[in-house]
C-alpha positions as CSV (number, residue, x, y, z in Angstrom):
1,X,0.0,0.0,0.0
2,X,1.0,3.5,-1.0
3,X,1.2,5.9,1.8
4,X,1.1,9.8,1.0
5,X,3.0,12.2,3.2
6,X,0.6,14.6,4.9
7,X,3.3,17.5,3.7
8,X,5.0,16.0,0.4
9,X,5.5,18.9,-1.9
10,X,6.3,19.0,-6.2
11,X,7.9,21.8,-7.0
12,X,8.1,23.1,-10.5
13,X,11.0,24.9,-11.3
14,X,11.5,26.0,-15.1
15,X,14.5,26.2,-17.5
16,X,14.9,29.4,-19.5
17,X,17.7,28.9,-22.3
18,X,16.4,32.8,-24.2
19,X,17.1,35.4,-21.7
20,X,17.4,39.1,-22.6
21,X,21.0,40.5,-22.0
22,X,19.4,43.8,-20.4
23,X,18.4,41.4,-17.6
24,X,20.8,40.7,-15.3
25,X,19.5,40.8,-12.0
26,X,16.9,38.2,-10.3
27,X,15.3,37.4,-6.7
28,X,13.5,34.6,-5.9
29,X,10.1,35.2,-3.6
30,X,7.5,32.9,-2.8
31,X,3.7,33.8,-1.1
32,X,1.0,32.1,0.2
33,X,-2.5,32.7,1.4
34,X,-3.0,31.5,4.8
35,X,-6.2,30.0,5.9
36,X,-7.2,33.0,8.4
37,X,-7.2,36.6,8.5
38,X,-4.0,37.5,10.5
39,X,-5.3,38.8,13.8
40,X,-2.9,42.2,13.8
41,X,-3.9,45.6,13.1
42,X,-0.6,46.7,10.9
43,X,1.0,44.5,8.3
44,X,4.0,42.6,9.6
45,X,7.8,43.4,7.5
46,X,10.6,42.0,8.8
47,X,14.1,40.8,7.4
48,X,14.7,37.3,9.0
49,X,17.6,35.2,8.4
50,X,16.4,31.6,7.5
51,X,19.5,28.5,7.5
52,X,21.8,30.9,6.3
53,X,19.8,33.4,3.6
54,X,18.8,36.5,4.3
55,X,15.0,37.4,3.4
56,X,12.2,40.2,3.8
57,X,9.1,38.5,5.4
58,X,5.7,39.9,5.8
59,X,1.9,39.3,6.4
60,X,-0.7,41.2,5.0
61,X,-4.5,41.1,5.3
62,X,-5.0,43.6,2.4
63,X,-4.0,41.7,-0.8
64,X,-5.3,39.5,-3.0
65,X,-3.9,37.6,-5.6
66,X,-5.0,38.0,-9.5
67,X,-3.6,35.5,-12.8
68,X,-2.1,37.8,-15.4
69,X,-1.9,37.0,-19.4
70,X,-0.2,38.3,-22.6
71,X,-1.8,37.9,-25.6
72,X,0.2,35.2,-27.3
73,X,0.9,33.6,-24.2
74,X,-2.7,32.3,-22.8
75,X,-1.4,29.3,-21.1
76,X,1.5,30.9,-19.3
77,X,0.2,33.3,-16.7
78,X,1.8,35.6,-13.8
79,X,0.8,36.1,-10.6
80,X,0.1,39.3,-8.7
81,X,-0.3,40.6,-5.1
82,X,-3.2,43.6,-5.4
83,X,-4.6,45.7,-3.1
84,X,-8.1,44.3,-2.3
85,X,-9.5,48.1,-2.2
86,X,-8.1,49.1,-4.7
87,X,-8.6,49.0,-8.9
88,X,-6.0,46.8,-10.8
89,X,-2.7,48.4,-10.7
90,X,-1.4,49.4,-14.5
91,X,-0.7,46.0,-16.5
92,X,2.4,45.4,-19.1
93,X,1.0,45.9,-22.4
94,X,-1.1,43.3,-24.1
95,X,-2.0,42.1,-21.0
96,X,-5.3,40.8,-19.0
97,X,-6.8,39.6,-15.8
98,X,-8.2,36.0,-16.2
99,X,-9.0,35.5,-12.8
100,X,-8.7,36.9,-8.7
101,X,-8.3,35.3,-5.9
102,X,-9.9,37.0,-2.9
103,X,-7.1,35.7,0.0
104,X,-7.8,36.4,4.0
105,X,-4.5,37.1,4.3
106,X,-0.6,36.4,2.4
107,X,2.6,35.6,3.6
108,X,5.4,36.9,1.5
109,X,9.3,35.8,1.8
110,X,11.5,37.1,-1.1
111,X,14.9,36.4,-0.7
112,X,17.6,39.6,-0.6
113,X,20.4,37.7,-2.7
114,X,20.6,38.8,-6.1
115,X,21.0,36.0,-8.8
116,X,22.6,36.6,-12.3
117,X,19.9,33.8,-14.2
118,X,16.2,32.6,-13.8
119,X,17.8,29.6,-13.4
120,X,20.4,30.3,-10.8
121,X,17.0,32.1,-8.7
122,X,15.1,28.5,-9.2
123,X,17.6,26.5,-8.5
124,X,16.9,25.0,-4.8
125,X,13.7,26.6,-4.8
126,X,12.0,23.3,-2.9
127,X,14.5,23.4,-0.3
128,X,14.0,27.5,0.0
129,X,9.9,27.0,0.1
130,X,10.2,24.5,3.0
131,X,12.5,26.2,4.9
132,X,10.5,29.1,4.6
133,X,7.2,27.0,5.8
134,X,9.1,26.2,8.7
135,X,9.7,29.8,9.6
136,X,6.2,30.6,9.0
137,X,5.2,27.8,11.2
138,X,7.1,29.0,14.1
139,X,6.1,32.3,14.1
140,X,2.6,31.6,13.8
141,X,3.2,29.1,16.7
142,X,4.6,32.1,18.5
143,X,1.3,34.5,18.0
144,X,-0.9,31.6,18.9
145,X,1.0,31.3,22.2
146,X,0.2,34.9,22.4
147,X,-3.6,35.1,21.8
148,X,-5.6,34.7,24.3
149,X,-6.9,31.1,25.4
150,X,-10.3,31.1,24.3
151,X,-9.1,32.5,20.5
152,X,-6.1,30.9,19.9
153,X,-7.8,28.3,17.3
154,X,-8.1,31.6,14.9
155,X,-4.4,31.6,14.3
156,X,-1.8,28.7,14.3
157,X,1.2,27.1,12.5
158,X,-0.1,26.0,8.9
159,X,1.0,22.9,6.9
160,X,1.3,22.4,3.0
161,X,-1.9,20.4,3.7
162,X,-3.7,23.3,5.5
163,X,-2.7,26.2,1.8
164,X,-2.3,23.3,-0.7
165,X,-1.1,25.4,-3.4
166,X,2.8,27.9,-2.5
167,X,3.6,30.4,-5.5
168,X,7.3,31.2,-5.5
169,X,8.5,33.4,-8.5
170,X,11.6,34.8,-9.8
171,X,11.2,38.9,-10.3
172,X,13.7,40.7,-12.5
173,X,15.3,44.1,-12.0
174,X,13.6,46.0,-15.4
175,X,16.9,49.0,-16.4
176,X,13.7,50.4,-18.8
177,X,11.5,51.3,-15.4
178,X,13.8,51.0,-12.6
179,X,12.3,48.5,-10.7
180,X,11.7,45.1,-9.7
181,X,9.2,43.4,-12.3
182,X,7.5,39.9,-12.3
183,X,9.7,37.7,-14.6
184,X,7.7,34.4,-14.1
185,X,5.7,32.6,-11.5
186,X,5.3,28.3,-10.8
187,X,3.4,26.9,-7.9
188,X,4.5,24.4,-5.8
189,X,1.7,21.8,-4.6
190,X,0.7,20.2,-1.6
191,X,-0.2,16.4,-2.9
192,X,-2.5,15.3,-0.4
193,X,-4.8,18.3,-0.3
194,X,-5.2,18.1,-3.7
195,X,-6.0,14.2,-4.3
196,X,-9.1,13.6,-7.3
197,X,-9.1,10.0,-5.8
198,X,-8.2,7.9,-2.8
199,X,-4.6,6.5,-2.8
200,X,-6.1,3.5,-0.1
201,X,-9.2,1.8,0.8
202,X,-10.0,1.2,4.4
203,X,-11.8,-2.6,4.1
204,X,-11.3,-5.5,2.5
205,X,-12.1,-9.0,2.7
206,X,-10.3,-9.5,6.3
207,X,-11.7,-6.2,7.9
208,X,-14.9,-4.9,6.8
209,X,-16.3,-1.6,7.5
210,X,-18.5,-1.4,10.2
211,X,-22.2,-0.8,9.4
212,X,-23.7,2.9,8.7
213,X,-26.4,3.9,11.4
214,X,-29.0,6.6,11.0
215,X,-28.6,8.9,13.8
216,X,-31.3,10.5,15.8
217,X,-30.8,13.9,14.2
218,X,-31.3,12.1,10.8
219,X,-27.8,12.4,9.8
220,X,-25.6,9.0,8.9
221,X,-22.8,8.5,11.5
222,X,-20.5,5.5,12.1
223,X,-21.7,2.6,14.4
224,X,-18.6,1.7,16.4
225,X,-18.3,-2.2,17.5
C-alpha cells in the first residue's frame, strides 16, 4: 500500500535557455494565502535570516492575488499581489486579468540575494519553500502562544496540507523602469490536499467496515463495535 505524506510537496521549477542580455538581476520570492485573517492591526515586515539566507518576510490582510496574461501567451500566466480596495494596478502591455483570488491574508518571503539567471533564482527553490514554511510555522506558533486562550484556534502554525497550493516566482530588475518586475511565476503543490481519488481503501475482505447507522438527528454516522 501507497502511503502519501501529509506534507509532500512537487515543486516546479523551469528552465529558460532565451534570456534578454538587459536582464541581469533576479530574486527569488515565494507567497502564500493563509487560511485566516491574520489577527494584527498593521502589516508585519521583517528581514529574518532563514539557514543561512537573508530574506524580507511579511503578512498582510489587504492583498489579493489576480492571474495575469499576454496575448500570445494564454497558457503561461503571472501572478500578482493587489490591493483588495483598490482598482487593478497598471498592466504590461497586451495584458489581461483571467481571474482573482480573494485571500484572507498572504505571507510573502523574497529572498535579498541577487542571482545573475532565472535559473540560478530557481535552482533550490524546494528546499527554500520548506525552509521558509518552517519559519512561518514557528512564528505563527509564536502569536498563537500569544492570543488569548479562548481565541487561539483563529491563528496557528499552517502545513502544506492546510494552503495546498505555495507560488514562488523569480522577479527581474527591469533598467527600462527601474524597478523590480514579475519575470515568471510556478506553484509548488501540496499532494495530499489536492488528491481527485483515494490513494487506499479502508476494508477489504479481512476487515470490513462497520455498518452505517442513522442517527437520531437524521444524519448517517459511524456505528462503532
Amino acid at each position: 500500500m501507497f502511503l502519501l505524506e501529509r506534507n509532500a510537496l512537487v515543486t516546479v521549477s523551469p528552465r529558460y535557455s532565451d534570456v534578454p542580455s538587459t536582464l541581469t538581476q533576479f530574486r527569488w520570492g515565494m507567497h502564500v494565502g493563509l487560511p485566516f485573517p491574520f489577527p494584527s492591526r498593521k502589516c508585519v515586515s521583517e528581514s529574518v535570516d532563514i539557514h543561512e539566507r537573508q530574506f524580507e518576510f511579511s503578512i498582510h490582510n489587504h492583498l489579493d492575488r489576480i492571474a495575469v496574461v499576454q496575448n500570445g501567451q494564454p497558457h503561461i500566466p503571472r501572478f500578482h499581489l493587489q490591493d483588495k480596495h483598490k482598482p487593478v494596478r497598471e498592466l504590461p502591455a497586451n495584458s489581461e486579468v483571467i481571474g482573482r483570488d480573494r485571500l484572507q491574508s498572504v505571507a510573502i518571503y523574497s529572498e535579498v540575494f541577487v542571482h545573475p539567471t532565472p535559473n540560478a533564482a530557481f535552482q533550490d527553490a524546494d528546499d527554500k519553500i520548506k525552509k521558509c514554511f518552517e519559519h512561518l510555522a514557528e512564528y505563527l506558533g509564536a502569536c498563537q502562544k500569544q492570543a488569548p486562550y479562548l481565541a487561539s484556534w483563529l491563528v496557528y502554525p499552517v502545513t502544506f496540507f492546510d494552503v495546498g497550493t505555495v507560488f514562488h516566482e523569480v522577479r527581474c530588475w527591469c533598467p527600462h523602469s527601474n524597478s523590480w518586475i514579475n519575470y515568471a511565476t510556478i506553484v509548488a503543490i501540496g499532494l495530499a490536499r489536492n488528491l481527485q481519488k483515494p490513494l487506499f481503501f479502508l476494508c477489504d475482505d479481512a476487515t470490513p467496515l462497520p455498518p452505517i447507522r442513522q442517527s437520531t438527528s437524521q444524519t448517517n454516522c459511524w456505528q462503532k463495535g
